[in-house]
VEXNU-899175 format. One record per atom (N, C-alpha, C): residue number from 0; residue in three letters; atom name; x, y, z. Coordinates in steps of 0.1 Angstrom, whole numbers. Layout:
N
+-----+------+------+-------+-------+-------+
| pos | code | site |    c1 |    c2 |    c3 |
+-----+------+------+-------+-------+-------+
| NUM |  ALA |   CA |     X |     Y |     Z |
...
+-----+------+------+-------+-------+-------+
# end
This chain:
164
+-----+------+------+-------+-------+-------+
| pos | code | site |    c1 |    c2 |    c3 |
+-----+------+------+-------+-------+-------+
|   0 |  UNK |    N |  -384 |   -51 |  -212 |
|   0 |  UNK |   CA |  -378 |   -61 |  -203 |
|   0 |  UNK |    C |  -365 |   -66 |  -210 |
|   1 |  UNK |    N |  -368 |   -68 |  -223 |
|   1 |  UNK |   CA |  -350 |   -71 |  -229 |
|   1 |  UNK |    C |  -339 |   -65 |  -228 |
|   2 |  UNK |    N |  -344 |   -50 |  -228 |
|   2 |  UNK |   CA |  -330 |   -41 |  -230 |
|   2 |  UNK |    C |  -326 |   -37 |  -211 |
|   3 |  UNK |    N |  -336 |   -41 |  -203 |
|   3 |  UNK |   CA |  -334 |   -42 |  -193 |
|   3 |  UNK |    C |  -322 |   -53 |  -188 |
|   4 |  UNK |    N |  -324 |   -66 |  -193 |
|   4 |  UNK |   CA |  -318 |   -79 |  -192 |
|   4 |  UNK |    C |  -305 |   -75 |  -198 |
|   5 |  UNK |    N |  -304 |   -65 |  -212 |
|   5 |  UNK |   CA |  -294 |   -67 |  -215 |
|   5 |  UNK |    C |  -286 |   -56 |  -208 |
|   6 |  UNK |    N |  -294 |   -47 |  -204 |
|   6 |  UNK |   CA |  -283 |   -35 |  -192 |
|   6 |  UNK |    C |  -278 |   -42 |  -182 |
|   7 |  UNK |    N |  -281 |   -50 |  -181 |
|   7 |  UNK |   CA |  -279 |   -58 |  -162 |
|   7 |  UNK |    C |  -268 |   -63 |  -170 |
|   8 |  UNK |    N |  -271 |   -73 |  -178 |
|   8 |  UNK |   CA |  -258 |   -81 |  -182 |
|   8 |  UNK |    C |  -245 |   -72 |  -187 |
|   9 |  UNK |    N |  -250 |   -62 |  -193 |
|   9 |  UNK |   CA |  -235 |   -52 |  -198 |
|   9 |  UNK |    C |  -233 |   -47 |  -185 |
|  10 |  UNK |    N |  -237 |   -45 |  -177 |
|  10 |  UNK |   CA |  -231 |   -35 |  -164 |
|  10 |  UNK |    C |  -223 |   -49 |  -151 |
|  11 |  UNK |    N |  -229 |   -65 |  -153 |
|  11 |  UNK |   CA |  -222 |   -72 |  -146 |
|  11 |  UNK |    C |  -207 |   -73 |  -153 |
|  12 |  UNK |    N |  -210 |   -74 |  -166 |
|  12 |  UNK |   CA |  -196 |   -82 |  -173 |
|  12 |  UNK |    C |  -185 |   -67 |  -173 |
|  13 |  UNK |    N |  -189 |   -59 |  -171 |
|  13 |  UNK |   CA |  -179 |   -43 |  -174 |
|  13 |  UNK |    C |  -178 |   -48 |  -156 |
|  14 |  UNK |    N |  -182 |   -47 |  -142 |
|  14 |  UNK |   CA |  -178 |   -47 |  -128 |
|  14 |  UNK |    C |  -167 |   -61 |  -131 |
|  15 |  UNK |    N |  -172 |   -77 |  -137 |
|  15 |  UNK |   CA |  -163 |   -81 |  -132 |
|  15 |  UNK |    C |  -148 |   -79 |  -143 |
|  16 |  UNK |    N |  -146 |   -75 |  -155 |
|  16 |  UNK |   CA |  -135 |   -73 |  -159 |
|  16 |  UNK |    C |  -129 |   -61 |  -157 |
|  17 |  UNK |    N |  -134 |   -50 |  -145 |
|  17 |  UNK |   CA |  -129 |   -45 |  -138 |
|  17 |  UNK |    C |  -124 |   -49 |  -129 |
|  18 |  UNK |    N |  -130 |   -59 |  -121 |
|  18 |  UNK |   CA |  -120 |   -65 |  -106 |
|  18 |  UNK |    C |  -114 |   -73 |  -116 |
|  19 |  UNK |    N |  -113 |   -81 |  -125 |
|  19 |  UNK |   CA |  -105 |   -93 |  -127 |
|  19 |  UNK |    C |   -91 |   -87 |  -138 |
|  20 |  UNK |    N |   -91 |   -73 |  -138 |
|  20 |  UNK |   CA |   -78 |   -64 |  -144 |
|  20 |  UNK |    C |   -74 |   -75 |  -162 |
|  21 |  UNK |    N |   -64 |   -65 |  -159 |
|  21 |  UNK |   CA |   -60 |   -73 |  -171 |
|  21 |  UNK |    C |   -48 |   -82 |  -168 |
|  22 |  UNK |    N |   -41 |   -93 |  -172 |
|  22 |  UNK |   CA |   -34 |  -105 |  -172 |
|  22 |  UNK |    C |   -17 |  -100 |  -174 |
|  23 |  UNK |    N |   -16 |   -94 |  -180 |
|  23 |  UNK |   CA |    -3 |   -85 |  -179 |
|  23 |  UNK |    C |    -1 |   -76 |  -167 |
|  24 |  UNK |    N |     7 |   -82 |  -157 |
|  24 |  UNK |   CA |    13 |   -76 |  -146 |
|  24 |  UNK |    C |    21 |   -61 |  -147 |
|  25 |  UNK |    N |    23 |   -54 |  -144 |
|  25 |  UNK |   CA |    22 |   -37 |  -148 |
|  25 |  UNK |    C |    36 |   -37 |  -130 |
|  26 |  UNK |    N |    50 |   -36 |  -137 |
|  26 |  UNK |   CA |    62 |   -39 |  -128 |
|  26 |  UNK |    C |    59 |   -25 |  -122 |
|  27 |  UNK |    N |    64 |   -24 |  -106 |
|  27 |  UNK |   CA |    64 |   -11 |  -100 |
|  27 |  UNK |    C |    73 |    -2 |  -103 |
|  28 |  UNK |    N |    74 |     7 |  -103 |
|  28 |  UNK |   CA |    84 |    16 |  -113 |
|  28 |  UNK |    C |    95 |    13 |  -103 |
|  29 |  UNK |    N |   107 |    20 |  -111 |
|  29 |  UNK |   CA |   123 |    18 |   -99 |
|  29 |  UNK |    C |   121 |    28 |   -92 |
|  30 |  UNK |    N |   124 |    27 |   -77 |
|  30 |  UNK |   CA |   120 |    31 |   -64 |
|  30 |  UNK |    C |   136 |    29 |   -58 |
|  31 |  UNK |    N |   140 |    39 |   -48 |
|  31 |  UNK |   CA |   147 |    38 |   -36 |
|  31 |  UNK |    C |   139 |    44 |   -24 |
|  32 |  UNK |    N |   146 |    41 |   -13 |
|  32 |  UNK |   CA |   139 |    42 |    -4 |
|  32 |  UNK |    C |   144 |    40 |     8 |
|  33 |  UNK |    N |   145 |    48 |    21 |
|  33 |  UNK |   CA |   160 |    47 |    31 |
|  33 |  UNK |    C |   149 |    49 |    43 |
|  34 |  UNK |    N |   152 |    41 |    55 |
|  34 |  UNK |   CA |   136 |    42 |    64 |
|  34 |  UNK |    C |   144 |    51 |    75 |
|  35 |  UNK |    N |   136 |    53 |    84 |
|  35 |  UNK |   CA |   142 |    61 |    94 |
|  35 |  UNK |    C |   154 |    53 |   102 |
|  36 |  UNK |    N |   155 |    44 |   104 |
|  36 |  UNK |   CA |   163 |    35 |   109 |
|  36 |  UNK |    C |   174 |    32 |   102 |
|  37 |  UNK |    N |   180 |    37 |    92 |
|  37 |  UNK |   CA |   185 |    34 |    83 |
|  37 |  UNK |    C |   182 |    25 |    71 |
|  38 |  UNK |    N |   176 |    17 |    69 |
|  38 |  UNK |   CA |   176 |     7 |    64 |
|  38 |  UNK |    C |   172 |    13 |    46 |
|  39 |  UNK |    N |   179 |     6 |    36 |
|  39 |  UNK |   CA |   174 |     6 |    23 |
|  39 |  UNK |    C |   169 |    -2 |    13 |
|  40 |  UNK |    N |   158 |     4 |     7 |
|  40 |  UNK |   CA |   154 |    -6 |    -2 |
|  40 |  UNK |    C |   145 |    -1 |   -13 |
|  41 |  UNK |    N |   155 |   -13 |   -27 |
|  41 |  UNK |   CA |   146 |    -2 |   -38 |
|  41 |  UNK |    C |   140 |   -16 |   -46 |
|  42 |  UNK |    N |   142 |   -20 |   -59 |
|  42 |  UNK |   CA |   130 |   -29 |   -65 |
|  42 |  UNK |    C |   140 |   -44 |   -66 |
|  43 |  UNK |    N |   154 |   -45 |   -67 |
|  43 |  UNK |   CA |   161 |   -56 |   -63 |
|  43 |  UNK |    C |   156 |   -60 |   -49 |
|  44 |  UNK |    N |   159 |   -49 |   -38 |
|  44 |  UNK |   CA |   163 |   -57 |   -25 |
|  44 |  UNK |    C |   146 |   -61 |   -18 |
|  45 |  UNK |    N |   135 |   -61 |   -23 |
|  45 |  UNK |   CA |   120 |   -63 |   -26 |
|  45 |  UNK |    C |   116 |   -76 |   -31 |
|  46 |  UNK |    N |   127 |   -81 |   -40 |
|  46 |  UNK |   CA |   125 |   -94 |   -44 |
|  46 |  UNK |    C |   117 |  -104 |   -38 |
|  47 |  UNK |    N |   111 |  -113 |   -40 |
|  47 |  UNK |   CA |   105 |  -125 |   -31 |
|  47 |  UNK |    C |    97 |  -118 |   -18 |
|  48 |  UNK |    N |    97 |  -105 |   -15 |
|  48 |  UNK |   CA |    85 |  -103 |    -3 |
|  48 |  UNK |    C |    72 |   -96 |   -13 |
|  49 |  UNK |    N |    64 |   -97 |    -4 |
|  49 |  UNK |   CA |    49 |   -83 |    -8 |
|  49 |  UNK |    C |    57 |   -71 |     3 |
|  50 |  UNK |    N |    50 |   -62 |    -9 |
|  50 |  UNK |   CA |    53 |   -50 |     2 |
|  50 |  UNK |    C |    44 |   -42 |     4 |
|  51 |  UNK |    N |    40 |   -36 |    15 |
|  51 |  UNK |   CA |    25 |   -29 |    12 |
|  51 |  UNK |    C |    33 |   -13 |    19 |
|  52 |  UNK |    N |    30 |    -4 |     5 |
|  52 |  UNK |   CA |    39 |     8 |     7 |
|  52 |  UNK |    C |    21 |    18 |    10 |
|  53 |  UNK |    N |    22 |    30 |    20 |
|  53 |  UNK |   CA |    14 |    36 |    34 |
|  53 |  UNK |    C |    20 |    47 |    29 |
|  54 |  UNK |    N |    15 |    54 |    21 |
|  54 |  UNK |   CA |    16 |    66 |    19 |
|  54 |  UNK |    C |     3 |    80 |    25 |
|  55 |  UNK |    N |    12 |    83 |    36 |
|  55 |  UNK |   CA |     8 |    90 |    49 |
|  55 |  UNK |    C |    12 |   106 |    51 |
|  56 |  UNK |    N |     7 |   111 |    62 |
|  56 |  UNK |   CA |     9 |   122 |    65 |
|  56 |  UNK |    C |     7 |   123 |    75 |
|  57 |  UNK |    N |    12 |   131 |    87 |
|  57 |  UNK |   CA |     7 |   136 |   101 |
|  57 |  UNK |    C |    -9 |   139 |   109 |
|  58 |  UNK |    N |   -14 |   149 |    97 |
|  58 |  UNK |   CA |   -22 |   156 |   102 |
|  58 |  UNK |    C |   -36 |   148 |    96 |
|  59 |  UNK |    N |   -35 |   140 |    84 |
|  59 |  UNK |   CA |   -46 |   127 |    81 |
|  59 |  UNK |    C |   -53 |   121 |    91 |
|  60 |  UNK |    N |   -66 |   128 |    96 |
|  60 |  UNK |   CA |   -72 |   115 |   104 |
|  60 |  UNK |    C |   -72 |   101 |    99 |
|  61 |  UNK |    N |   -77 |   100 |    89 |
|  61 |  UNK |   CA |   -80 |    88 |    80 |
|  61 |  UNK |    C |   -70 |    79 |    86 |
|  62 |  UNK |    N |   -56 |    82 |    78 |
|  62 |  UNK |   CA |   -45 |    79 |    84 |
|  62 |  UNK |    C |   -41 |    74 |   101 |
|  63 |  UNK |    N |   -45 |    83 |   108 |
|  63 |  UNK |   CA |   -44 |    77 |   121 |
|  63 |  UNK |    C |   -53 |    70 |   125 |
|  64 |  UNK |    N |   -65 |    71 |   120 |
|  64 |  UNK |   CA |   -74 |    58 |   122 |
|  64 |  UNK |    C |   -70 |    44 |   119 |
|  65 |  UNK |    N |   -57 |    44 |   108 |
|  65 |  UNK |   CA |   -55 |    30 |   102 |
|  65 |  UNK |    C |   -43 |    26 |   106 |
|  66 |  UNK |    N |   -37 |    32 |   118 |
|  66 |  UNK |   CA |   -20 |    33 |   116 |
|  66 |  UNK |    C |   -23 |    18 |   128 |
|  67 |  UNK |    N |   -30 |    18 |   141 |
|  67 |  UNK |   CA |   -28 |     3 |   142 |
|  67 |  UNK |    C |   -34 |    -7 |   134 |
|  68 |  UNK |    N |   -38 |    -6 |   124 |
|  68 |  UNK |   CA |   -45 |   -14 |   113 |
|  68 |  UNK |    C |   -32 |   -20 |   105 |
|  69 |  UNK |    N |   -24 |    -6 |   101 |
|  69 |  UNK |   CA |   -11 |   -15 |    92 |
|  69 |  UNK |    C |    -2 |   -21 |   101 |
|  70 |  UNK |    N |    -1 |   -18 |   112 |
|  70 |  UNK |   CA |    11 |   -20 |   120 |
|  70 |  UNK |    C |     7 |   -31 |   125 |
|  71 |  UNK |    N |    -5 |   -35 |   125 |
|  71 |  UNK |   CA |   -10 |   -51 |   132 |
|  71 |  UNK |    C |    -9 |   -61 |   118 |
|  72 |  UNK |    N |   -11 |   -58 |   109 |
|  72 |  UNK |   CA |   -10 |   -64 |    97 |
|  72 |  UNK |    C |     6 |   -67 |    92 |
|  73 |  UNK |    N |    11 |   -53 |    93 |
|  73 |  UNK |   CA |    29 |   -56 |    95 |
|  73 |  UNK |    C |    38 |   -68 |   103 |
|  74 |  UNK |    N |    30 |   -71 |   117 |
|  74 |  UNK |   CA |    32 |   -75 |   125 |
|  74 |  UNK |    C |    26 |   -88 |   122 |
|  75 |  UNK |    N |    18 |   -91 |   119 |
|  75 |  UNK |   CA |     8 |  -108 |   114 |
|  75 |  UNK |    C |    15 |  -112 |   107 |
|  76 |  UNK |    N |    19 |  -107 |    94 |
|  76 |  UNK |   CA |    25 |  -109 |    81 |
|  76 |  UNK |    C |    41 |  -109 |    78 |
|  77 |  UNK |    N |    49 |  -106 |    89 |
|  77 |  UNK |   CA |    57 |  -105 |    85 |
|  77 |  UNK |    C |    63 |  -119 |    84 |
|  78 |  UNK |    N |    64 |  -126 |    93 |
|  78 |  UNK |   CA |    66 |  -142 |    88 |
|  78 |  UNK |    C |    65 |  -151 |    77 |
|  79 |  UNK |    N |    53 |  -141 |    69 |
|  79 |  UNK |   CA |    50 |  -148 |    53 |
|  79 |  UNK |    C |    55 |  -137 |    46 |
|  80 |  UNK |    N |    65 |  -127 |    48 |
|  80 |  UNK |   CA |    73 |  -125 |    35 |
|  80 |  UNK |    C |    69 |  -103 |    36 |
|  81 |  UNK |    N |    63 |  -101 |    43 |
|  81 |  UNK |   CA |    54 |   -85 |    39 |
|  81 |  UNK |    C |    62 |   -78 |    44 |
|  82 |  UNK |    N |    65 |   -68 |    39 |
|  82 |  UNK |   CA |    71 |   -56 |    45 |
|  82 |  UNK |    C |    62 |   -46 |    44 |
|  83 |  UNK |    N |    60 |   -36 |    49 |
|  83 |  UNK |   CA |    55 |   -28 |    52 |
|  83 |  UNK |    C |    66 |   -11 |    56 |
|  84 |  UNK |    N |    60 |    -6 |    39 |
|  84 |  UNK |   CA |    69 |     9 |    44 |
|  84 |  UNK |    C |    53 |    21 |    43 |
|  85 |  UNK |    N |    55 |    28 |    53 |
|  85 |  UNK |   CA |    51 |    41 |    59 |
|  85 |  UNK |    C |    53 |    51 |    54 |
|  86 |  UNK |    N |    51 |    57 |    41 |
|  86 |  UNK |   CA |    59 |    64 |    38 |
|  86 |  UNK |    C |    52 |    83 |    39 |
|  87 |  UNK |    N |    60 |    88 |    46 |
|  87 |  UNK |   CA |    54 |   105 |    49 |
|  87 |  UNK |    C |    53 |   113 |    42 |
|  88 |  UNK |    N |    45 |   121 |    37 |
|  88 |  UNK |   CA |    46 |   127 |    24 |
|  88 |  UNK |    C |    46 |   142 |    27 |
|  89 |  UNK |    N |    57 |   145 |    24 |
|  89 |  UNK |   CA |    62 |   163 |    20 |
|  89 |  UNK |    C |    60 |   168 |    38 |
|  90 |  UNK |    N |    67 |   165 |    50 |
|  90 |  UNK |   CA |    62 |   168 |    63 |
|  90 |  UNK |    C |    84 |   169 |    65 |
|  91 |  UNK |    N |    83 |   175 |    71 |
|  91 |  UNK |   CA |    98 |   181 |    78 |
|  91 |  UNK |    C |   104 |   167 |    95 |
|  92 |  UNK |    N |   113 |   161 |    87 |
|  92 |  UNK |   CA |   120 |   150 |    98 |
|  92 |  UNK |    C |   112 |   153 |   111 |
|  93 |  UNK |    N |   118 |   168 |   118 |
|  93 |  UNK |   CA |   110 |   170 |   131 |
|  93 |  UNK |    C |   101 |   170 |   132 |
|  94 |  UNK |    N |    91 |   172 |   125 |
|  94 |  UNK |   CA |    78 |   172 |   124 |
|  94 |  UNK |    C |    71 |   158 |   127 |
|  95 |  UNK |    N |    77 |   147 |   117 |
|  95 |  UNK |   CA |    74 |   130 |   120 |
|  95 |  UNK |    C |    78 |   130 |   126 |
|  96 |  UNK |    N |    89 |   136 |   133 |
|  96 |  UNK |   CA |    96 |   124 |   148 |
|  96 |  UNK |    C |    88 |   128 |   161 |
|  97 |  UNK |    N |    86 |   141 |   160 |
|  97 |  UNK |   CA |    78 |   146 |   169 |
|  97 |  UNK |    C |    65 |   138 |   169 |
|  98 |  UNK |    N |    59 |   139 |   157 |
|  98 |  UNK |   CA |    44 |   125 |   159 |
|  98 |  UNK |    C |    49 |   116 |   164 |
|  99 |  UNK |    N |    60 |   104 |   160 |
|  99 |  UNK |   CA |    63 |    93 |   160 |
|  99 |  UNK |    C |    66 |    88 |   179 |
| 100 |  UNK |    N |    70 |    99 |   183 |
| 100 |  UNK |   CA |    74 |    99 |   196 |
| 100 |  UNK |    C |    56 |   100 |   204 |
| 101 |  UNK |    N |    47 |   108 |   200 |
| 101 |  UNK |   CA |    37 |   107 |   210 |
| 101 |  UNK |    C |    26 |    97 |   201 |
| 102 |  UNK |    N |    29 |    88 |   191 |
| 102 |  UNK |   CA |    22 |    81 |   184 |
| 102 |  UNK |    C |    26 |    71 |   179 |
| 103 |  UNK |    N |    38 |    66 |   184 |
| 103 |  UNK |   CA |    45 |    49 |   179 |
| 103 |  UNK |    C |    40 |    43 |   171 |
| 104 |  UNK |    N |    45 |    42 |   159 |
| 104 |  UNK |   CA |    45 |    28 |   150 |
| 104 |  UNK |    C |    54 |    21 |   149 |
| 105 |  UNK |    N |    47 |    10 |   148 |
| 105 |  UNK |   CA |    64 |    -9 |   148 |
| 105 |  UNK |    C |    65 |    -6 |   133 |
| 106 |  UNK |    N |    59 |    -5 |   120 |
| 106 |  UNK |   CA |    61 |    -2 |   106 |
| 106 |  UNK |    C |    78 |     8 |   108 |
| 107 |  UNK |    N |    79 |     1 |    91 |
| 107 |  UNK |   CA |    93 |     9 |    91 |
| 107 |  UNK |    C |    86 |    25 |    83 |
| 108 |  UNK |    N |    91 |    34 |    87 |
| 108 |  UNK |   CA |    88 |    49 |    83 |
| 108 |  UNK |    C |   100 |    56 |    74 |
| 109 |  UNK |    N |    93 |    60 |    60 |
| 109 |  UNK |   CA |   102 |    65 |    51 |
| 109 |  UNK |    C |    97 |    87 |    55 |
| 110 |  UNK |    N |   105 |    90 |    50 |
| 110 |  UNK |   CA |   105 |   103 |    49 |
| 110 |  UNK |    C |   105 |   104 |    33 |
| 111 |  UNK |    N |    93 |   114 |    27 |
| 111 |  UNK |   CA |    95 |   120 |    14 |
| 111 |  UNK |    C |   113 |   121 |    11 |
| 112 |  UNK |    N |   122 |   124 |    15 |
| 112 |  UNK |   CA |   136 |   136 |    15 |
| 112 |  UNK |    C |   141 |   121 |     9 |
| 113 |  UNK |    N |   138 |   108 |    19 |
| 113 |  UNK |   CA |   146 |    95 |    19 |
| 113 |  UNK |    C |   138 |    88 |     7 |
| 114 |  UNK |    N |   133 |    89 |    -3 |
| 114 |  UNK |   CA |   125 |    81 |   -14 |
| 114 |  UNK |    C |   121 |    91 |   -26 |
| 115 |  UNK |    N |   115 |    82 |   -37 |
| 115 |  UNK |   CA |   112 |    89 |   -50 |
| 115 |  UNK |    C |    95 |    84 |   -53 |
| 116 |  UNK |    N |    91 |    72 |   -43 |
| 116 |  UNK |   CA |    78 |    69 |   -44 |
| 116 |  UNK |    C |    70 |    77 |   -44 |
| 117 |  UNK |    N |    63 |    92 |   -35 |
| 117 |  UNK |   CA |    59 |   101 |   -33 |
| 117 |  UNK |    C |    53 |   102 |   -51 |
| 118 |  UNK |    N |    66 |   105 |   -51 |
| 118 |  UNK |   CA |    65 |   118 |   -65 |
| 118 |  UNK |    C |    56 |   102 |   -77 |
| 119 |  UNK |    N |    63 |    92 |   -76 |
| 119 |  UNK |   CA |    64 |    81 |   -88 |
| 119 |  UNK |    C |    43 |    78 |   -88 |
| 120 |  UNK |    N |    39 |    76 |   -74 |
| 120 |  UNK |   CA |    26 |    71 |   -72 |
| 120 |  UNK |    C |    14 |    82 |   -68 |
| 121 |  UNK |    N |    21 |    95 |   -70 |
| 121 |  UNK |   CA |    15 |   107 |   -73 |
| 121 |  UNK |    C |     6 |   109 |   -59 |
| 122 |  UNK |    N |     9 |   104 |   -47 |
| 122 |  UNK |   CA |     9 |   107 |   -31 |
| 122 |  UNK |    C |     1 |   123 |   -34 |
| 123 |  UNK |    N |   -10 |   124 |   -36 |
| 123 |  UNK |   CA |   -15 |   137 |   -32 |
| 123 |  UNK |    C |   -28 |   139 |   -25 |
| 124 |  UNK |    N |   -31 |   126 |   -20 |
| 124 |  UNK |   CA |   -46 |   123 |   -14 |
| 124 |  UNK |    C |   -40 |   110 |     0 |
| 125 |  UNK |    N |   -47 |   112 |     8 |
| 125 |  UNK |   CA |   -41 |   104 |    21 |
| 125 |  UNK |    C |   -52 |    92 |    27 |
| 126 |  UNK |    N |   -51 |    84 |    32 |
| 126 |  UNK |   CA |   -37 |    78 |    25 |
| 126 |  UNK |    C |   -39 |    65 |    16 |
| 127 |  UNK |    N |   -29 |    64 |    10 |
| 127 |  UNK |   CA |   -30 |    56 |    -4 |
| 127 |  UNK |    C |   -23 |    47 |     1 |
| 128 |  UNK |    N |   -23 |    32 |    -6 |
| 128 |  UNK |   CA |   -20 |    21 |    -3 |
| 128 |  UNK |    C |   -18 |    16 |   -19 |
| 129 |  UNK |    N |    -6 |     7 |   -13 |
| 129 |  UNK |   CA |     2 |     2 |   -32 |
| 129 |  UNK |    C |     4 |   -11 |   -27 |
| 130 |  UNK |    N |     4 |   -22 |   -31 |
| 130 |  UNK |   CA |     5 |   -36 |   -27 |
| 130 |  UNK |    C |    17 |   -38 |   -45 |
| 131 |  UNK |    N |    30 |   -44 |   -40 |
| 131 |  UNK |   CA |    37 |   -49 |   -48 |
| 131 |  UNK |    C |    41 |   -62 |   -47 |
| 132 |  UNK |    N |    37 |   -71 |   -53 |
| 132 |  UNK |   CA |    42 |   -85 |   -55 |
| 132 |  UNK |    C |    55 |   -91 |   -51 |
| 133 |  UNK |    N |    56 |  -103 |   -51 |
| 133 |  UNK |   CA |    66 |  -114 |   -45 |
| 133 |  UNK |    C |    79 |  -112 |   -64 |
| 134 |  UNK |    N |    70 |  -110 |   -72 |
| 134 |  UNK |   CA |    82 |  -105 |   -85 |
| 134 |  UNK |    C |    78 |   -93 |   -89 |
| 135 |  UNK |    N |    76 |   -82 |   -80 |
| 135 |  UNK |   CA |    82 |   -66 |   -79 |
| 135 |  UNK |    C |    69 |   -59 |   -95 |
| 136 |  UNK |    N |    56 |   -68 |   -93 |
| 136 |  UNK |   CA |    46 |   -63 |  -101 |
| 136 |  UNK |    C |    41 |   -57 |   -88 |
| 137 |  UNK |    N |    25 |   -43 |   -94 |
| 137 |  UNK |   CA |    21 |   -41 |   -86 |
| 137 |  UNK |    C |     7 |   -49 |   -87 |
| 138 |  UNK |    N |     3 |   -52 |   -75 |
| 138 |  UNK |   CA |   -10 |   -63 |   -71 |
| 138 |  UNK |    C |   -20 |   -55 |   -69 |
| 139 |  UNK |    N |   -22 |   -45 |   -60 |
| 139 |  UNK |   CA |   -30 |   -34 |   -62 |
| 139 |  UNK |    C |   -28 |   -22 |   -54 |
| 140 |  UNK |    N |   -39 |   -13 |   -57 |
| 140 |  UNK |   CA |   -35 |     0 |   -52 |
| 140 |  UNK |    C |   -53 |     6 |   -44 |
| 141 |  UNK |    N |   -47 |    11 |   -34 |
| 141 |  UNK |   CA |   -64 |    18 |   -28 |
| 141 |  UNK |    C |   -59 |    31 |   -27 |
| 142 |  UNK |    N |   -70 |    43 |   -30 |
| 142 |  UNK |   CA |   -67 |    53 |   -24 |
| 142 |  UNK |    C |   -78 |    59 |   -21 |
| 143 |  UNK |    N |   -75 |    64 |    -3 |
| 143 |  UNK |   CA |   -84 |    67 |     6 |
| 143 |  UNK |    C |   -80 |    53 |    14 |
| 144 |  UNK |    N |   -94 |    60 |    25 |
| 144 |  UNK |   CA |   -92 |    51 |    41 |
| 144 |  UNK |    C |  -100 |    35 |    34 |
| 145 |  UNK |    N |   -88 |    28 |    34 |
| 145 |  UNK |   CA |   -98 |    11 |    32 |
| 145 |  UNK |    C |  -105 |     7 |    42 |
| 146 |  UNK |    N |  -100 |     6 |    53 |
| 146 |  UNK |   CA |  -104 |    -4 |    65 |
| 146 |  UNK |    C |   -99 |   -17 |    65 |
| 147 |  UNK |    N |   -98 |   -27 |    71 |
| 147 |  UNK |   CA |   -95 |   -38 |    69 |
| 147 |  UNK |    C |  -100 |   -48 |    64 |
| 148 |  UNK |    N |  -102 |   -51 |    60 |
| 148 |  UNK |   CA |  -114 |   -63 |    51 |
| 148 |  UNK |    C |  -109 |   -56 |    32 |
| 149 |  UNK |    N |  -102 |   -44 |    32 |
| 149 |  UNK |   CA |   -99 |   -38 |    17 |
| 149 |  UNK |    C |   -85 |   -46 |    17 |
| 150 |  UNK |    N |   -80 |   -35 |    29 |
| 150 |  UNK |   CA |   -64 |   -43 |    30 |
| 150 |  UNK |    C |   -64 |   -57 |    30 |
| 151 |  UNK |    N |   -68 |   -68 |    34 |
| 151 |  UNK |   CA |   -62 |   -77 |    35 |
| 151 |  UNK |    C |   -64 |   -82 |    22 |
| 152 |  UNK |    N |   -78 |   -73 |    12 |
| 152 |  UNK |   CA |   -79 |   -85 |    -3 |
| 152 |  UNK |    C |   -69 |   -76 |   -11 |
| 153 |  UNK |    N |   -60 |   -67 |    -7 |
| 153 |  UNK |   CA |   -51 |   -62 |   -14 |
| 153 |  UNK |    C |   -40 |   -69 |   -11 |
| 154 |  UNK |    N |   -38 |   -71 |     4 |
| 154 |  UNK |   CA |   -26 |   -84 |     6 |
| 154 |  UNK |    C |   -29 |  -100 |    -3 |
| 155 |  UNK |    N |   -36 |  -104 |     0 |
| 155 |  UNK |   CA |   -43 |  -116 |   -10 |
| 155 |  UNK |    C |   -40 |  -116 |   -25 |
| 156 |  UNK |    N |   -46 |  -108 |   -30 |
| 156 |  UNK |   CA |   -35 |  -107 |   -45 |
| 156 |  UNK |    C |   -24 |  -104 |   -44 |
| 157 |  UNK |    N |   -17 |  -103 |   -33 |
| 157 |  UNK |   CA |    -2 |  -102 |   -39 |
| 157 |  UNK |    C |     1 |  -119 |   -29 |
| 158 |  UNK |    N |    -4 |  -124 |   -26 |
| 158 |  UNK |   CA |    -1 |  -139 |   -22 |
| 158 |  UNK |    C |    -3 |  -138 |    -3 |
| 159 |  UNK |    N |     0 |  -128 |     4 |
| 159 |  UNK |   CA |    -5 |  -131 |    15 |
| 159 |  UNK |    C |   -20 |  -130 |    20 |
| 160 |  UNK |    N |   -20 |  -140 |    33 |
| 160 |  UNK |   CA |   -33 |  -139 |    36 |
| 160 |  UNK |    C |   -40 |  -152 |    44 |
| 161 |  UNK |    N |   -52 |  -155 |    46 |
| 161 |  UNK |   CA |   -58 |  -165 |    46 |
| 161 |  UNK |    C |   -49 |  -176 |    41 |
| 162 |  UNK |    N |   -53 |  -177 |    25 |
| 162 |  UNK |   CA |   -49 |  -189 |    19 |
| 162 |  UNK |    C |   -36 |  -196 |    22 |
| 163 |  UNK |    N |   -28 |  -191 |    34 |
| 163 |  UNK |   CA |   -13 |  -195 |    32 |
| 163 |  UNK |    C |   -13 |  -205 |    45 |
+-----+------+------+-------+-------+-------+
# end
C-alpha cells in the first residue's frame, strides 16, 4: 500500500510539472514569412499579437477537418491581437490555389517557397500547431488533429481567450 501511495504521488507530481513547463520562455526562432496576399512577417513585425502558426497540407484529412476550426478562431480573435498563419508544407502554388479556390479559407495562407518555418518547426506530421506569445516566446505547440477545446488552451497561454 505504501509504495502504491508513493507511485501515485511520483506519477501526479512528474504530469503536473509537465503541464506547468519550465519558467524560462524558450523565444521562437527568427522566421520570415510572405502570405499569399502579399503580406510579410517575421519575429519584429509579430510583436504585441499571439500568433497561432497551422502548419498544413492539401491532402490532410485531419487538416480539413479543422480548417473551419482555425478560421473561426481567426475570425473570433482577431480583435484581441491573433493572427493566424496557414502555413502549406512542401505542395506546388497551383496545387494550394487550386484547393483554396474549391475550399476557402478567411486565415492568411503561407506557402513552404514564401517561409523558413517549415524547415525551423520540423513540419513533417500534419497538422501541427505552434502558439507564439504577445513577446515572440513560444506558448505552446500541438502536433496532430487537436480539436477545439486543445486550441483554445493553446490560445489561453499565450493570453487569448475566455479570460479577456
Amino acid at each position: 500500500m505504501f509504495w502504491r501511495r508513493c507511485l501515485t504521488g511520483l506519477i501526479v507530481f512528474a504530469a503536473v510539472s509537465a503541464i506547468a513547463g519550465s519558467d524560462d520562455a524558450e523565444p521562437a526562432p527568427r522566421f520570415h514569412a510572405k502570405t499569399t496576399a502579399g503580406e510579410t512577417y517575421n519575429n519584429q513585425s509579430i510583436k504585441g499579437k499571439v500568433v497561432l502558426l497551422e502548419f498544413w497540407t492539401t491532402w490532410c484529412r485531419y487538416c480539413k477537418d479543422e480548417e473551419a476550426l482555425v478560421d473561426g478562431l481567426d475570425h473570433e480573435f482577431v480583435d484581441k491581437g491573433l493572427l493566424v498563419l496557414a502555413v502549406d508544407v512542401a505542395e506546388s502554388k497551383k496545387k494550394v490555389k487550386q484547393y483554396l479556390q474549391e475550399n476557402p479559407r478567411s486565415c492568411r495562407i503561407v506557402l513552404t517557397e514564401d517561409t523558413n518555418l517549415a524547415a525551423m518547426y520540423q513540419a513533417n506530421t500534419y497538422p501541427i500547431y505552434v502558439v507564439i506569445d504577445r513577446d515572440g516566446n513560444i506558448a505552446g505547440e500541438q502536433r496532430g488533429a487537436a480539436g477545439e477545446r486543445a486550441l483554445r488552451n493553446l490560445l489561453r497561454r499565450a493570453g487569448v481567450g475566455a479570460d479577456q
